[in-house]
C-alpha positions in Angstrom: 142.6 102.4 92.0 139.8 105.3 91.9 140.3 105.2 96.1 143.9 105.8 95.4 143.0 108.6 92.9 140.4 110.6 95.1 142.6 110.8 98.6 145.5 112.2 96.0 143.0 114.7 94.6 141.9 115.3 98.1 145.5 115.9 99.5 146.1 118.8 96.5 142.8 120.1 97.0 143.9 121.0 101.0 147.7 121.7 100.2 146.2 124.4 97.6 143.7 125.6 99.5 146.2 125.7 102.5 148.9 127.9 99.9 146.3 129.9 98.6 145.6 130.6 102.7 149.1 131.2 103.5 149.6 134.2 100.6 146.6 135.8 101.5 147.8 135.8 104.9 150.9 137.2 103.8 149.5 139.5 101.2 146.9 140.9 104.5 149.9 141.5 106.8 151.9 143.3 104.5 149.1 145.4 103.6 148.7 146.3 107.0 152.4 147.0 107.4 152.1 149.6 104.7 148.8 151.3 106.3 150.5 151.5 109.2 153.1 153.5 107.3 150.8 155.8 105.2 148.6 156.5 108.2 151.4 158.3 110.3 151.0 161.8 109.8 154.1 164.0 110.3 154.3 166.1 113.1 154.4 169.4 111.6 151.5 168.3 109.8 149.4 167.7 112.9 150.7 171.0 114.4 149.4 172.8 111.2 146.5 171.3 111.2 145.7 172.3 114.5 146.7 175.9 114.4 144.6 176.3 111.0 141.2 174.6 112.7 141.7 175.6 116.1 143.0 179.1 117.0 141.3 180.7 113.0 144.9 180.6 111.2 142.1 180.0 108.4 141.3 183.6 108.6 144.3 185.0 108.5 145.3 183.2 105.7 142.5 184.9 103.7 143.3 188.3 105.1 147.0 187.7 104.2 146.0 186.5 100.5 143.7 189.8 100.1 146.4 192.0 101.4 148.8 190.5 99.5 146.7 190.9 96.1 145.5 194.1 97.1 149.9 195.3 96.9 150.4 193.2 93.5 147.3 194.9 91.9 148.2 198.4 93.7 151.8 197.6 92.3 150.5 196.6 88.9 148.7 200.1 88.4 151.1 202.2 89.7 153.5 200.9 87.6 151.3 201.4 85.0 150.5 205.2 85.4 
């Protein structure tokens, strides 16, 4: 009877472990699917990217920001006087 028993508990103990394999299988690939997703960067994104680093739209960004407050401040005051 306690042979009988023991090959039963055996047999749950690998079907388990074998269903506890199989979702983290599933759960893995589907993570994977989803990185693959998120990891795509859009194209215009790239572009940007590239033109900021690359050929210093960085620093004409700042010079546009400056020139542009420079005007809103210049417009502020004269519309103050």
């Amino acid at each position: 009877m306690s042979i009988h028993r023991s090959s039963n508990i055996r047999r749950l103990r690998r079907n388990i472990g074998q269903s506890f394999r199989e979702v983290g299988q599933s759960i893995r690939t589907e993570a994977r699917e989803k990185l693959r997703r998120v990891r795509k960067v859009p194209r215009w994104v790239r572009i940007l990217r590239k033109t900021y680093h690359e050929y210093g739209l960085k620093h004409l960004m700042l010079i546009l920001i400056l020139a542009a407050y420079q005007f809103l401040g210049a417009g502020i005051f004269y519309f103050c006087e």
